[in-house]
VOSE-534544 format. One line per field, with one value per residue: residue number from 1; x, y, z of N, C-alpha, C in turn; residue in one letter. Coordinates in Angstrom, 3 decimals, decimal comma. Layout:
<nodes>
nr <- [NUM  ...]
nu <- [X  ...]
nv <- [Y  ...]
nw <- [Z  ...]
cau <- [X  ...]
cav <- [Y  ...]
caw <- [Z  ...]
cu <- [X  ...]
cv <- [Y  ...]
cw <- [Z  ...]
rest <- [a  ...]
</nodes>
This chain:
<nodes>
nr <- [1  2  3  4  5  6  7  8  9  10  11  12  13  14  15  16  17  18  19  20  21  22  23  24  25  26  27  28  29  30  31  32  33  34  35  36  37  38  39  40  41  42  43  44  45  46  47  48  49  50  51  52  53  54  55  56  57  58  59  60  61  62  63  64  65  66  67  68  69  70  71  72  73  74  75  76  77  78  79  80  81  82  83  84  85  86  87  88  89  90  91  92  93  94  95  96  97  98  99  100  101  102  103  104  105  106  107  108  109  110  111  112  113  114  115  116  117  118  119  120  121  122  123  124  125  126  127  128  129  130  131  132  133  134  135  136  137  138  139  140  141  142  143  144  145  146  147  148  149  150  151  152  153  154  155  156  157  158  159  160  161  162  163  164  165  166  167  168  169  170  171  172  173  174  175  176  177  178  179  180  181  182  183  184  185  186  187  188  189  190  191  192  193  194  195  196  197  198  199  200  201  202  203  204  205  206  207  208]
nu <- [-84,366  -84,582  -82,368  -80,170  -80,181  -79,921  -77,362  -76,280  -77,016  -75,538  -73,408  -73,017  -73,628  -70,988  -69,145  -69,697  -69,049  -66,580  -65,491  -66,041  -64,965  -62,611  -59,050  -55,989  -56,128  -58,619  -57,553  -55,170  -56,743  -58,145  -55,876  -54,792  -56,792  -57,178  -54,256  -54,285  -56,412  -59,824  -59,494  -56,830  -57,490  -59,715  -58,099  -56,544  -58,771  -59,792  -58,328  -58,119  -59,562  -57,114  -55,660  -57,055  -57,281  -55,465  -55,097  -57,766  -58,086  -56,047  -56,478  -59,166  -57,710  -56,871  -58,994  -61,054  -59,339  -59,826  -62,152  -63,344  -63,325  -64,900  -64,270  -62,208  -63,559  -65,032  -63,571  -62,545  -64,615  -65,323  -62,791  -63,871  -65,705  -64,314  -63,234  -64,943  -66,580  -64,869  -64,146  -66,675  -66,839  -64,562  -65,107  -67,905  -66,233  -64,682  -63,330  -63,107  -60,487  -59,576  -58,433  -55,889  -53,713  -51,242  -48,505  -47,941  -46,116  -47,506  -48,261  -50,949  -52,530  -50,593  -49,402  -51,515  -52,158  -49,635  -50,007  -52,351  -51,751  -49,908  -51,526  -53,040  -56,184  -57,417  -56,309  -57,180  -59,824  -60,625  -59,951  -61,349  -63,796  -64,383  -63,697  -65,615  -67,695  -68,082  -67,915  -70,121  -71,569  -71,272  -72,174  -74,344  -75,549  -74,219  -74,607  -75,097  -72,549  -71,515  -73,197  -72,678  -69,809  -69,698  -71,796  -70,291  -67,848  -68,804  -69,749  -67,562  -65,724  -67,186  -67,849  -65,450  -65,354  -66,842  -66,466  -64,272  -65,189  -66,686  -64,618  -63,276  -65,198  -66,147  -63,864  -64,394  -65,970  -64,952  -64,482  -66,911  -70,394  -72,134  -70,640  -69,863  -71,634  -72,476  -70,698  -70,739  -73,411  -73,044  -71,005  -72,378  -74,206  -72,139  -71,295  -73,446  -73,564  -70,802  -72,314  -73,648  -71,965  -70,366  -72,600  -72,689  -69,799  -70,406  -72,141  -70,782  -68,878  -70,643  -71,539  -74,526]
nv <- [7,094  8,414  6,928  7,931  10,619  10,317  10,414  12,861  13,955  12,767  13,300  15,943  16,304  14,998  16,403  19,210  19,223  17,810  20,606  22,895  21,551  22,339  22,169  21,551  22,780  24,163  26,415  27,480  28,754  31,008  32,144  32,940  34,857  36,254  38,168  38,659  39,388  38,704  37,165  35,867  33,776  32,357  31,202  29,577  27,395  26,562  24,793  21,966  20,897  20,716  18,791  16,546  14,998  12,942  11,813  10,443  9,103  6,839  5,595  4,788  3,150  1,273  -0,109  -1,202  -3,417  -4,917  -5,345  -7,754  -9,040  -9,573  -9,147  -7,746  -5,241  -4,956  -4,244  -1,878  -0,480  -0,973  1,014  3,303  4,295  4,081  6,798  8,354  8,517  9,327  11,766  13,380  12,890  14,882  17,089  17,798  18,361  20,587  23,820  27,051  29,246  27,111  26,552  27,326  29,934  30,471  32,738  33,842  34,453  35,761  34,232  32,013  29,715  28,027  27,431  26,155  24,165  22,518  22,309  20,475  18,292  17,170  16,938  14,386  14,014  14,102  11,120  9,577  10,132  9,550  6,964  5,441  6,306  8,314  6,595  3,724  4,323  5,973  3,945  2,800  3,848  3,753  1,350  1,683  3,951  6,407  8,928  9,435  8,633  10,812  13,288  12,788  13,228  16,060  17,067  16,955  18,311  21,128  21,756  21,733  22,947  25,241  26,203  26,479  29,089  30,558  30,701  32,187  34,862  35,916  35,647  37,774  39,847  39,909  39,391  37,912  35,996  33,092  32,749  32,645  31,857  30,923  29,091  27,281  25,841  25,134  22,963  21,548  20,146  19,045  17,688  15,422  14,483  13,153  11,064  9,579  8,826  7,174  5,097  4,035  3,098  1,314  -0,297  -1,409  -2,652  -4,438  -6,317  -7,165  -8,616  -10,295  -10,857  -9,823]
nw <- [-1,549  0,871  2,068  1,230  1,957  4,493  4,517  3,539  5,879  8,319  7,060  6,971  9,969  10,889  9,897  10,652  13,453  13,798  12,802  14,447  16,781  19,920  18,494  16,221  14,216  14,214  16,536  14,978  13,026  14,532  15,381  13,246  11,971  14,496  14,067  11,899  10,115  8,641  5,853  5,891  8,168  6,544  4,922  6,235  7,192  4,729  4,147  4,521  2,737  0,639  1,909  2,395  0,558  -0,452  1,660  2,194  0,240  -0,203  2,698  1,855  -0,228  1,077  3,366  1,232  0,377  2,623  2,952  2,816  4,829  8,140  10,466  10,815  9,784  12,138  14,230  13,085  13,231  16,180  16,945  15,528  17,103  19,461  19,422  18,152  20,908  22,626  21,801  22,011  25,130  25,506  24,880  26,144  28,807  28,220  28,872  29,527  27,823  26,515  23,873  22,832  21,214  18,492  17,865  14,909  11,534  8,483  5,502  5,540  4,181  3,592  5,836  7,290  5,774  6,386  8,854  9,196  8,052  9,630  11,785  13,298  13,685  11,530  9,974  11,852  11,414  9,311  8,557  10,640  10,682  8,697  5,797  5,925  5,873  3,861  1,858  2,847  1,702  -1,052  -1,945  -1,686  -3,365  -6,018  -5,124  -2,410  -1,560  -2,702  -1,627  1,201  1,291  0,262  2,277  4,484  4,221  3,455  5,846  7,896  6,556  6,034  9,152  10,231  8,870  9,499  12,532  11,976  10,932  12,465  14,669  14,212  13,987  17,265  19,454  22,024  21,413  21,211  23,771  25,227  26,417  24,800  22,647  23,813  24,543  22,005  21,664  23,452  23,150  20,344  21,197  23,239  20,843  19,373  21,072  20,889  18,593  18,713  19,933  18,059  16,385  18,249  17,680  15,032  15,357  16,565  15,172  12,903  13,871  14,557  16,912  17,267]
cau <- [-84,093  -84,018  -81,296  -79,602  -80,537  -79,374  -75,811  -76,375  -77,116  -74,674  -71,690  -72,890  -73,076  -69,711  -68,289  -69,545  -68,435  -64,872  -65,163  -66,395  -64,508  -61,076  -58,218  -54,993  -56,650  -59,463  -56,715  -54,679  -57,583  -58,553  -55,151  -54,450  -58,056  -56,880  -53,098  -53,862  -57,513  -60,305  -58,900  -55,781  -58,297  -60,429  -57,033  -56,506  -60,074  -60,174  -56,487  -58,169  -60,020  -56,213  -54,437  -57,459  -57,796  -54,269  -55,552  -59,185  -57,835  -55,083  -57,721  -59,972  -57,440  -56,479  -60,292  -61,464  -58,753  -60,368  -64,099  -63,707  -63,002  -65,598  -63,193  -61,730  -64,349  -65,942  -62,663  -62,781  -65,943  -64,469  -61,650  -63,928  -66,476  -64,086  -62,632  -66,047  -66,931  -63,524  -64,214  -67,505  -66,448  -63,332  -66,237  -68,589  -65,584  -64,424  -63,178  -62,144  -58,982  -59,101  -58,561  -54,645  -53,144  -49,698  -48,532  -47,143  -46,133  -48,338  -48,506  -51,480  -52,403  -49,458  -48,978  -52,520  -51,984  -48,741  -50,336  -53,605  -51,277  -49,384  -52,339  -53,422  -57,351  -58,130  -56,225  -58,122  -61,180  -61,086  -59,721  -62,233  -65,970  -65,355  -63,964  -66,341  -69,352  -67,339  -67,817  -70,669  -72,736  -70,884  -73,128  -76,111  -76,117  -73,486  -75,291  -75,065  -71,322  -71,422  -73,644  -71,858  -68,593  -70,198  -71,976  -68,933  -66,680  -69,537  -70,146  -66,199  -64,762  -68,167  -67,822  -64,190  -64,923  -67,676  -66,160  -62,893  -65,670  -66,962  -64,073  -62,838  -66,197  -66,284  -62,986  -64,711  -67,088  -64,663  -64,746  -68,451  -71,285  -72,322  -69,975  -69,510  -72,976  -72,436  -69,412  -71,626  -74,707  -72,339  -70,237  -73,274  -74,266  -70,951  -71,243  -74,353  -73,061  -70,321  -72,735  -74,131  -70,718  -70,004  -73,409  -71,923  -69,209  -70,840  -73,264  -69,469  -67,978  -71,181  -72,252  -75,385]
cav <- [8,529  8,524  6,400  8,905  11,896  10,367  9,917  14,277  14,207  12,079  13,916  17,781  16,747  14,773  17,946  20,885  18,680  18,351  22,046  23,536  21,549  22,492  21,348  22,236  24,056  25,885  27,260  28,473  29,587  31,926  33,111  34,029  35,711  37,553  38,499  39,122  39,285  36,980  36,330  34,741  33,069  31,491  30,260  28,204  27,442  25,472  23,920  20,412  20,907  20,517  17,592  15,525  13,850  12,181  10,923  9,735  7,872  5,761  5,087  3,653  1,305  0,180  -0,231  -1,923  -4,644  -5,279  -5,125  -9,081  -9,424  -8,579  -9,184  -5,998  -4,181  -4,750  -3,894  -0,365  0,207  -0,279  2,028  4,715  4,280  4,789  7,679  9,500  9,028  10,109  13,254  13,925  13,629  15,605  18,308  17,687  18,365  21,990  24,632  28,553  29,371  25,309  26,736  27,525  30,927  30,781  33,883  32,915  35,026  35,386  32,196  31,278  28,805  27,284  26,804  25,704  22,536  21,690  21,868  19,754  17,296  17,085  16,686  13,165  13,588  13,521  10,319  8,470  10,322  8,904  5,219  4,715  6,871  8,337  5,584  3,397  5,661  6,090  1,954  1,923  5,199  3,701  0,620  3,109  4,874  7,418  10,390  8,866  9,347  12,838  13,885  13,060  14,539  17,382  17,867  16,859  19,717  22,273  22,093  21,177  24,353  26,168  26,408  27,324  30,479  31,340  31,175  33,250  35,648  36,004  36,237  39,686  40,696  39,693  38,601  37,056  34,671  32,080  32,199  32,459  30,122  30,034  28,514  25,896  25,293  24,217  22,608  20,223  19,531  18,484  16,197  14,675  13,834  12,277  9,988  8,104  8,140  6,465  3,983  3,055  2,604  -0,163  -1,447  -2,020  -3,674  -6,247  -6,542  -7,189  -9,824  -11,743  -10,694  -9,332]
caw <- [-1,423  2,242  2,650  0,487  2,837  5,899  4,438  3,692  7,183  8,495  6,694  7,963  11,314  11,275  9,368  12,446  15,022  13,361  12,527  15,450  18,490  19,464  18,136  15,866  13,164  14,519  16,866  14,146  11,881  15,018  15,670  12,137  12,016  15,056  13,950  10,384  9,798  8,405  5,047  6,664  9,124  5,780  4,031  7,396  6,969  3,557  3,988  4,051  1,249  0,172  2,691  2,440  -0,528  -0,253  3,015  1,739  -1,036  0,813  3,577  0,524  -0,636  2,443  3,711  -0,018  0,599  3,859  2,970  2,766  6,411  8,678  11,735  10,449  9,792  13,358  14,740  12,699  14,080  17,540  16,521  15,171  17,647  20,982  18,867  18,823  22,229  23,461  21,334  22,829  26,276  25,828  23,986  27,704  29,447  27,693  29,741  29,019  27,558  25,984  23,061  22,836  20,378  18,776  16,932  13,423  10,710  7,432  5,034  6,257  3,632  3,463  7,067  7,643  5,330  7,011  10,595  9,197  7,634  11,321  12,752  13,609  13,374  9,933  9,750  12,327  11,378  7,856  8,922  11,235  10,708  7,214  5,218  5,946  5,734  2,301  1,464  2,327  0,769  -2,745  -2,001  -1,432  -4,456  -6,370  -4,947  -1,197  -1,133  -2,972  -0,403  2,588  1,009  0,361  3,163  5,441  3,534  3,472  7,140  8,572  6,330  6,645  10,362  10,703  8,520  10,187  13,490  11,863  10,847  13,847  15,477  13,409  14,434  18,349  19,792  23,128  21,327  21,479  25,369  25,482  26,723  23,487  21,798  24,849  24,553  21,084  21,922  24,627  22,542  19,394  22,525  23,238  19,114  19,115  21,802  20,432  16,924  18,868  20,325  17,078  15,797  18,359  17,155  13,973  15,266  17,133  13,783  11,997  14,556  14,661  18,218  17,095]
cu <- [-83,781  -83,145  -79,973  -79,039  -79,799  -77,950  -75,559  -75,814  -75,959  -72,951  -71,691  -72,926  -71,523  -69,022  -68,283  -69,149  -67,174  -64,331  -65,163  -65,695  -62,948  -59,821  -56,927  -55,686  -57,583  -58,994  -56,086  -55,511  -58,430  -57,175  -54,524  -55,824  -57,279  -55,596  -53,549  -55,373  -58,458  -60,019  -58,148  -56,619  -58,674  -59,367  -57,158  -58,089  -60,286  -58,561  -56,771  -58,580  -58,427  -55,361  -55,376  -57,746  -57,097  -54,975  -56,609  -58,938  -56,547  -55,779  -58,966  -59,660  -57,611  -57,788  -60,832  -60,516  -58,927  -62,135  -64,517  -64,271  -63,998  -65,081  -62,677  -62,370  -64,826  -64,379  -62,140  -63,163  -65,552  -63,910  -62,645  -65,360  -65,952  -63,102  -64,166  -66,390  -66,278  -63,597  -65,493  -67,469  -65,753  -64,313  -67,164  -67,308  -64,824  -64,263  -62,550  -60,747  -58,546  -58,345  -57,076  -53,883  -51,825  -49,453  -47,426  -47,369  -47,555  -47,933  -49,549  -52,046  -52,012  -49,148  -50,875  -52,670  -50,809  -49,056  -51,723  -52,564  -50,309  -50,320  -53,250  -55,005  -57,879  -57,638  -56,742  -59,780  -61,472  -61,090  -60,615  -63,449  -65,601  -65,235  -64,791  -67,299  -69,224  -68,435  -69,043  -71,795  -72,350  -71,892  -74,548  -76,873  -74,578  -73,167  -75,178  -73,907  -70,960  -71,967  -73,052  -70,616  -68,817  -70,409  -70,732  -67,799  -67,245  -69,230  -68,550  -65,762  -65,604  -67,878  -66,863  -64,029  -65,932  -67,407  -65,175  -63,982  -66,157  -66,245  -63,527  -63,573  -66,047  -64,902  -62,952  -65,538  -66,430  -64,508  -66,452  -69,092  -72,007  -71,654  -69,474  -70,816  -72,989  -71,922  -70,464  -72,718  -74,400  -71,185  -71,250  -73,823  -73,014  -70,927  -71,890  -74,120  -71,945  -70,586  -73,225  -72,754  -70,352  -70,920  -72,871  -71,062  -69,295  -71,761  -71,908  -69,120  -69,253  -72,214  -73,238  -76,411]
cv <- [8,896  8,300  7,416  10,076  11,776  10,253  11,546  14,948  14,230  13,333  15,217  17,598  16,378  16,225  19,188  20,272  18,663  19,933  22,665  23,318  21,867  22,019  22,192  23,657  24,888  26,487  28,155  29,297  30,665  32,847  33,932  35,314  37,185  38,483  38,679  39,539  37,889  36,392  35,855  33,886  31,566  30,822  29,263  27,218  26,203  24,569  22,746  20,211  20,486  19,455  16,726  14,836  12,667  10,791  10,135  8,403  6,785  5,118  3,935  2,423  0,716  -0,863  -1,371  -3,370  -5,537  -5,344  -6,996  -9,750  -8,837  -8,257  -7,892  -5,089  -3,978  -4,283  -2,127  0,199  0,197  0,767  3,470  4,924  4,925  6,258  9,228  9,530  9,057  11,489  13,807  13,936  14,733  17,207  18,832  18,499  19,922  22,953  26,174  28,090  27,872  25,716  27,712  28,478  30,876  31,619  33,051  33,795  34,414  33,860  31,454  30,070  27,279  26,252  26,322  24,187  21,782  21,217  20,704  18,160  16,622  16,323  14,685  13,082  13,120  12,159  9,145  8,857  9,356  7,199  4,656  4,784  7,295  7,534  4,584  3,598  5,500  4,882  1,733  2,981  4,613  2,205  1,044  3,719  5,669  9,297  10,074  9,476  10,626  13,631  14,406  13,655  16,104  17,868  18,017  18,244  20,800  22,943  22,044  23,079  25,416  27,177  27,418  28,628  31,229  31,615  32,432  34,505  36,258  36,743  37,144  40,357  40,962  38,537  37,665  36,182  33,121  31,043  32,699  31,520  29,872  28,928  27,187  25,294  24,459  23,065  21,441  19,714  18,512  17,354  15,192  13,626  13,115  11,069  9,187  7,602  7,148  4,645  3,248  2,570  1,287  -0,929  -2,048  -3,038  -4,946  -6,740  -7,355  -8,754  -10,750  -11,628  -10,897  -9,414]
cw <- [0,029  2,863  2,372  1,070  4,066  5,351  4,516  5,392  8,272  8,101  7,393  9,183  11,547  10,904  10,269  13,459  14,649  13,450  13,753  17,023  18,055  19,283  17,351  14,874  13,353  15,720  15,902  12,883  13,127  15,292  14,180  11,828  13,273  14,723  12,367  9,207  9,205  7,220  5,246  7,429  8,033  5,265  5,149  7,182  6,093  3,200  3,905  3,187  -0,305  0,459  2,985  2,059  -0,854  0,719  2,662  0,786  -0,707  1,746  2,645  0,139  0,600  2,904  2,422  0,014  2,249  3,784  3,061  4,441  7,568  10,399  11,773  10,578  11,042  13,857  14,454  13,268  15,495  17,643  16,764  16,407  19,385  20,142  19,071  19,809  22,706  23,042  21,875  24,060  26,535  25,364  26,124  28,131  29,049  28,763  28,849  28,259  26,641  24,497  23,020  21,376  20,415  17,871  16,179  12,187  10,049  6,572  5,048  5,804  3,557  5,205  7,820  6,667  6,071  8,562  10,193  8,675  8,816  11,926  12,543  13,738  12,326  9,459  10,525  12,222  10,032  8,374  9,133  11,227  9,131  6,028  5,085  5,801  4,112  1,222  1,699  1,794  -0,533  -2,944  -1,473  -3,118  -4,538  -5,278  -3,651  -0,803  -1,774  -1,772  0,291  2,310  1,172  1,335  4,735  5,325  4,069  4,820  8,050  8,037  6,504  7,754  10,961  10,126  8,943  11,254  12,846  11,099  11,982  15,005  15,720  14,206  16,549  18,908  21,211  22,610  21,613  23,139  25,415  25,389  25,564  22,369  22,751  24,477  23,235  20,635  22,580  23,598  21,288  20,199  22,431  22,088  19,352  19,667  21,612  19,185  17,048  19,544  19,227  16,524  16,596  17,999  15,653  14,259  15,867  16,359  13,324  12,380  14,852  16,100  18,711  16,154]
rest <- [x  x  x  x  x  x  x  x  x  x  x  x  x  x  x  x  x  x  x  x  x  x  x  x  x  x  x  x  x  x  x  x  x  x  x  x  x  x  x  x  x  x  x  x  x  x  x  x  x  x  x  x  x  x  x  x  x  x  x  x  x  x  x  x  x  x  x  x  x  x  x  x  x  x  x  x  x  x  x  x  x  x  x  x  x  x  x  x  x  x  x  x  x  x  x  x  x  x  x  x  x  x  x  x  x  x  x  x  x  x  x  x  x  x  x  x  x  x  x  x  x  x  x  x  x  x  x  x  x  x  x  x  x  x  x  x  x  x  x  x  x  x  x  x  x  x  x  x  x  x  x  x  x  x  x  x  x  x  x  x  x  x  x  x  x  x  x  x  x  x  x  x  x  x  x  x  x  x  x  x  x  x  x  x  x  x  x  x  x  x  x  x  x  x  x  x  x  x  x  x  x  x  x  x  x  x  x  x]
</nodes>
């Protein structure tokens, strides 16, 4: 049951650290919030809930025809390992204004799946931390990888509609030390989840 829990765990923090730092989409799910309100904000919001299942399940095969190889797999874990602690520095490292507004008609939906499907995280996020997580919660238990889906979704689309609520409400929170502050403490989480990740991969290649 515990092992179970930490996969829960595991997925909601990966999911507010996706959600919460900045990047393509929780730019455009604040500038449609501000240009059109927060129901345009929330469509941007749950757009992966739509461009990521494509992605998840291509990542699967790929990954499942590699589960033999552990050369591979430790080489993943490299992958997804200097991937999170490049994202928690670049989180440390946050400044004002980081956080870049482009005005864009309504659509917001629409044009919040085409910018997530653009966007180059979710395909090295899956490749490298959540496929694997994937592979190996399904050798956990059923309920392991529901979890972490779940809680990965909850907390990733959660976030972004709580900021685009937020930001209706208070259009300086996004430059406030609060939201840096969260920004740094969720850097930090990243960077050791990226140290266990190279422990994996020197578990993989034998190292260890």
């Amino acid at each position: 049951m515990l092992d179970i829990i930490e996969f829960l765990v595991m997925g909601s923090f990966l999911g507010l650290a996706s959600g919460m730092s900045p990047g393509p989409l929780l730019a455009f799910t604040i500038s449609e919030t501000l240009q059109h309100g927060k129901w345009e904000g929330i469509k941007v919001a749950v757009s992966p809930l739509i461009t990521d299942l494509p992605i998840i399940l291509a990542v699967l095969y790929v990954l499942s025809h590699l589960t033999n190889s552990d050369f591979f797999i430790g080489i993943i874990a490299f992958f997804g390992a200097s991937y999170l602690i490049y994202s928690g520095i670049e989180s440390l490292k946050i400044k004002k204004d980081s956080v870049e507004l482009n005005v864009e008609k309504k659509d917001a939906l629409k044009k919040g799946v085409i910018v997530n499907f653009g966007n180059p995280h979710p395909y090295i996020f899956w490749l490298s931390i959540g496929g694997p997580i994937i592979l190996k919660s399904l050798n956990t238990h059923i309920w392991a990888t529901i979890l972490f889906i779940a809680g990965f979704y909850i907390c990733l689309v959660g976030s972004k509609v709580v900021v685009a609520l937020i930001v209706e409400k208070s259009k300086s929170f996004i430059n406030s030390r609060y939201y840096f502050s969260i920004i740094r403490v969720l850097g930090i989480a990243q960077i050791v989840f990226g140290l266990t990740f190279i422990k994996v991969g020197l578990d993989s290649l034998g190292v260890i």
